[in-house]
Structure formats: structure tokens, C-alpha cells
N, C-alpha and C positions, 0 to 999 in steps of 0.2 A: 504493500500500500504506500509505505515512504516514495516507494521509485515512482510511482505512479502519480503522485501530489508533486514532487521534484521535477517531473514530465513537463506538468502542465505551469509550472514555476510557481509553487509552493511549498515551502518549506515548514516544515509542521512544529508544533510546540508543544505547552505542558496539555493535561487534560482538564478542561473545566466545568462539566458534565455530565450527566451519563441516566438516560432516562430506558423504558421500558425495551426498546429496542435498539437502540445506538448509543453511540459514547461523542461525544463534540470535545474538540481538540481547537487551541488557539495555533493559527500561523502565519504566514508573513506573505502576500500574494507580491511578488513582483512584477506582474502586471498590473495593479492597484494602488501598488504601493503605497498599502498600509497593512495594519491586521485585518485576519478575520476571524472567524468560526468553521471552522469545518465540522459538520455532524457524520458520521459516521455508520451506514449501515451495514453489516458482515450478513452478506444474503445466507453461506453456511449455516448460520446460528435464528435464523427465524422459518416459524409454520410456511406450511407453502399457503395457506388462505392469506396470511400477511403481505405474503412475494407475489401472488396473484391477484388478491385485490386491493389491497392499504395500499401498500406502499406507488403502484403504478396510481393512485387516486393524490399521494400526496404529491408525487412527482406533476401530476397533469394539475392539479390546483397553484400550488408555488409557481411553478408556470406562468399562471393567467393571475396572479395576482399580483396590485399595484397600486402601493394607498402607505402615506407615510407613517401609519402606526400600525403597520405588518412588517416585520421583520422581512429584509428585502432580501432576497436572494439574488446572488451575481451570476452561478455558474451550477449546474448539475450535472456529473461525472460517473456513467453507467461504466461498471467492465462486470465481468464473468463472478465475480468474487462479492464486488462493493458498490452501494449507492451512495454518492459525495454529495452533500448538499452545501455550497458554499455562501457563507452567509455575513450579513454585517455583524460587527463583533458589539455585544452587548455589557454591560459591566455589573450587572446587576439583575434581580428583578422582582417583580412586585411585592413578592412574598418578604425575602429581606428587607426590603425599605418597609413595610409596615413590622415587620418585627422588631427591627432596632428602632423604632420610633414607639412602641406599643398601641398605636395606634396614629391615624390621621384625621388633624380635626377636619372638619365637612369643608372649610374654605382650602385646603390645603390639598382635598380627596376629589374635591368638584372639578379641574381641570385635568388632571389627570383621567377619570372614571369617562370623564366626557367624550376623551380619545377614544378611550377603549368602545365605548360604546359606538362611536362616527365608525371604528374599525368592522365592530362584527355588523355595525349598518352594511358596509359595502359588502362586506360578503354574503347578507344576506340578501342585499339587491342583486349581487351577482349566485345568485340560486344554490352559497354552498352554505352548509352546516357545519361546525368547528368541532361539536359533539365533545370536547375536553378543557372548555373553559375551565382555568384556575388561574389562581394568582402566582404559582409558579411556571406558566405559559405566559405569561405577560413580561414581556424582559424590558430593561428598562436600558437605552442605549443613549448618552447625553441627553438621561436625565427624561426621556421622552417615551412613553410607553409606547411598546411594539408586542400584538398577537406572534405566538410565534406556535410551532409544532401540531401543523396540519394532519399525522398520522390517524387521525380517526376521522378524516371528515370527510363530508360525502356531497357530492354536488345533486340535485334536485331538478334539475334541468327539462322543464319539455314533460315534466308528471303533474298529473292534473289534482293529486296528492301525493302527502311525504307520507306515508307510516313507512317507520323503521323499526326493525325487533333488536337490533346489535346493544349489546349494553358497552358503552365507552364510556370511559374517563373515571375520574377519582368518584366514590360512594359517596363522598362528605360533599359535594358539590351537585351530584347527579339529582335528576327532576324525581319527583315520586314514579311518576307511571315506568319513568327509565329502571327504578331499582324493582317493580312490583313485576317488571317482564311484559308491561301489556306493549303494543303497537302504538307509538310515536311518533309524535312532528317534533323532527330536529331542530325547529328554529324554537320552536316557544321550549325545546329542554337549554334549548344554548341562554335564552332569557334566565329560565331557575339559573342557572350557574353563574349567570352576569351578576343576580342579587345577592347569592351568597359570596361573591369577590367585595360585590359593593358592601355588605355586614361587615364583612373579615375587616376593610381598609378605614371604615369606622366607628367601632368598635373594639378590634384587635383579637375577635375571639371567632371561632364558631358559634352561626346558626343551628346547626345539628352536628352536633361532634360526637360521635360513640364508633366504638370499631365492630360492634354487633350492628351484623344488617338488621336483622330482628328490632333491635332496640331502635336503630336510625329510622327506620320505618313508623315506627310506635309516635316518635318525636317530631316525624312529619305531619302527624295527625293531627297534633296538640297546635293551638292556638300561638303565633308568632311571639315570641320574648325577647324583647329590648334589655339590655342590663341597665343597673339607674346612674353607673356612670362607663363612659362619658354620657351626657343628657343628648341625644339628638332630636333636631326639629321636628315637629310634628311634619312636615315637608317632606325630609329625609324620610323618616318612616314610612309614609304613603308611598312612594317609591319602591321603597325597598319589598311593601307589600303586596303593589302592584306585578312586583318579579317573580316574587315567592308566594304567587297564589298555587293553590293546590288544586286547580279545576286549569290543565291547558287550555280549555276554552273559553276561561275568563281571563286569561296571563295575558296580559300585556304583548302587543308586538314589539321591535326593536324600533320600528319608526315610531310609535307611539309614546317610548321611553326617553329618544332622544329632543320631542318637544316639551317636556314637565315642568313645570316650573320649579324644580330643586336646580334646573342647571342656569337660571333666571337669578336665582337669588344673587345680591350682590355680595360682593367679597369683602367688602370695607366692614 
């Protein structure tokens, strides 16, 4: 793999990631001359449903996507062994920056959440589903949130509906109907997941936090709980509520959530 990154005039470095199916390596493109990210997939080491349909779906979406708080991709590098996805180098991401802070107040959470949401708008205008919102897929690259790790998402294209039966992403994030197995619309499960980032980033905690599905199910049932500090606005809340309804067909669409008046409020 070295020889083959060297080939194309990059030179690789330490590793600074390593998610479900690849490991992302910082290196030095000399044709860009800067850093980057290279993620790393060993086709050897994953299911053939993965090599047959994920990954040819993350390959064709990175592709066609083009929006400044999507982690951009420069170059995708197929050989017999490895999929290369070469990418802007991020420093951080969202997960961290609300951890070392223990939370972010709502003026501090409002411009930031606002991208992310402008972000999964375009994808959801352009007919894909992200299916793995979290706040550790949100990288944060000068300081600027950037969607990043399209492995689970599925474009919608030319279907007169979405139901989807695949359960993706983290459980602590996932929509109820996603954990209960029934058949799903991927965009209004991408909205649950948008509101528990938006909880997490003000607040600092879980919405539903337990590692029994059993019990996380139980918890979805129950009636939404605020903690009583930080205090957030009755604003913020209706929001948050509107994401984290438990009926898909009352949840909020993503163009619906980008006109609210929480992102209205002033900052002063």
C-alpha cells in the first residue's frame, strides 16, 4: 500500500483513526501540497455485502458530493487489495470539542449545528440518506464542521418511497423504528440523529444513553428529559423535540428544521 500512495505522490504518516471498517492515516500529497487524510479500506478484511454494496454506494456518493460542510474528497484510488479515499485533513471533531468544553452554550452550538444541518439539507435534496449521523462523523477542519463517513448511506433516487430495513449507525443515536426492525424512511431517521447531536452539543450528555437495546428502547418511550442545568430555551427545546418525535410521521423534515426560529435567535 506504501508503494502504491508513493505512486500516486503521497507519502503517508502516523494513524489518526480507525472506524468500523478502515483505519485513516495522515500524509503529505505532493501534488496539493499540503496534508491530508487518507482512509483506508483493506477489501481482504471486509463481508462481500460490504464490497458489493456499501462501499461501491460510498465510492458513487463522495463522488457526487459538493457542499462546504462535507468533508471534500480530492482523489479515490481502487487497486485489487485497497479502496483510498483521499480527503481534507480535519483536526478535530465534534465529539471532542463538546467534551473538552462539557458542553456548548446554544449561542456558541447555533452556528455550528446550523452547518451541519445546511449539510444533511443538501444531501437530502440530492436524494441521499447519511443513515450514521453522530457527533463523531462530524469532523471539524478550521474550526468548520464537515459531514464526513458516507459508509452507510444510500441514495433514494427515482423511488416513489424510501422504506429501508438495514439497521446502521451507533444505537444511542439510531431512530426508534430503526432499533425496533420495522421498515424506514432514511431521511426523517437521519433527522432523530440530527437531534440527539443537537442534545449531546447542548447539554453535554445523552438523550438515551444505556448499552441494553432492551432498556434504550424502554427510554425511547418515556416522555423527553431536559437536565435542569444547563437551562435551555424553551426554543431550543421545541426543536430538539420536533427531531426527536417518536411518530416518523410527525418528525420534522430537514427543510422544515433549517427554517425554526432557534437558528433566528440573536447571539448578542
Amino acid at each position: 500500500m506504501n508503494m502504491e500512495l508513493t505512486i500516486f505522490g503521497y507519502e503517508i504518516g502516523e494513524v489518526i483513526g480507525k472506524g468500523t471498517y478502515s483505519i485513516v492515516r495522515k500524509a503529505f500529497s505532493q501534488k496539493l501540497h499540503k496534508s491530508v487524510a487518507i482512509k483506508i479500506i483493506d477489501k481482504s478484511k471486509q463481508s462481500a455485502d460490504y464490497i458489493n454494496k456499501f462501499l461501491p454506494r460510498e465510492v458513487s456518493i463522495f463522488a457526487q458530493c459538493s457542499h462546504p460542510n462535507i468533508i471534500k474528497v480530492y482523489e479515490i484510488i481502487e487497486s485489487s487489495e485497497h479502496t483510498l479515499f483521499i480527503m481534507e485533513e480535519a483536526q478535530s471533531d465534534l465529539f471532542d470539542l463538546v467534551d473538552s468544553q462539557d458542553y456548548l452554550s446554544e449561542e456558541v452550538a447555533r452556528p455550528y449545528f446550523k452547518q451541519i444541518v445546511q449539510a444533511l439539507e443538501y444531501c437530502h435534496l440530492h436524494h441521499i440518506a447519511h443513515r450514521d449521523i453522530k457527533c463523531e462523523n462530524i469532523l471539524l477542519a478550521d474550526n468548520i464542521p464537515k459531514i464526513t463517513d458516507f459508509g452507510f448511506a444510500t441514495c433514494m433516487k427515482g423511488l416513489d418511497s424510501c422504506p429501508c430495513s438495514t439497521f446502521c449507525g451507533s444505537a444511542a443515536y439510531a431512530a426508534p423504528e430503526v432499533l425496533n426492525g420495522d421498515k424506514y424512511d432514511p431521511f426523517k431517521a437521519d433527522v432523530w440523529s440530527l437531534g440527539v447531536v443537537l442534545y449531546i452539543m447542548v447539554t453535554g450528555c445523552m438523550p438515551y444513553n444505556d448499552s441494553d437495546l432492551s432498556k434504550l428502547k424502554e427510554l425511547q418511550r418515556q416522555p423527553m428529559q431536559f437536565p435542569p442545568s444547563p437551562s435551555l430555551s424553551g426554543c431550543c427545546q421545541r426543536l430538539i423535540n420536533v427531531m426527536l418525535e417518536k411518530d416518523p410521521k410527525k418528525r420534522a423534515s430537514i427543510s422544515h428544521i433549517i427554517d425554526h426560529q432557534w437558528f433566528k435567535e440573536s447571539t448578542n
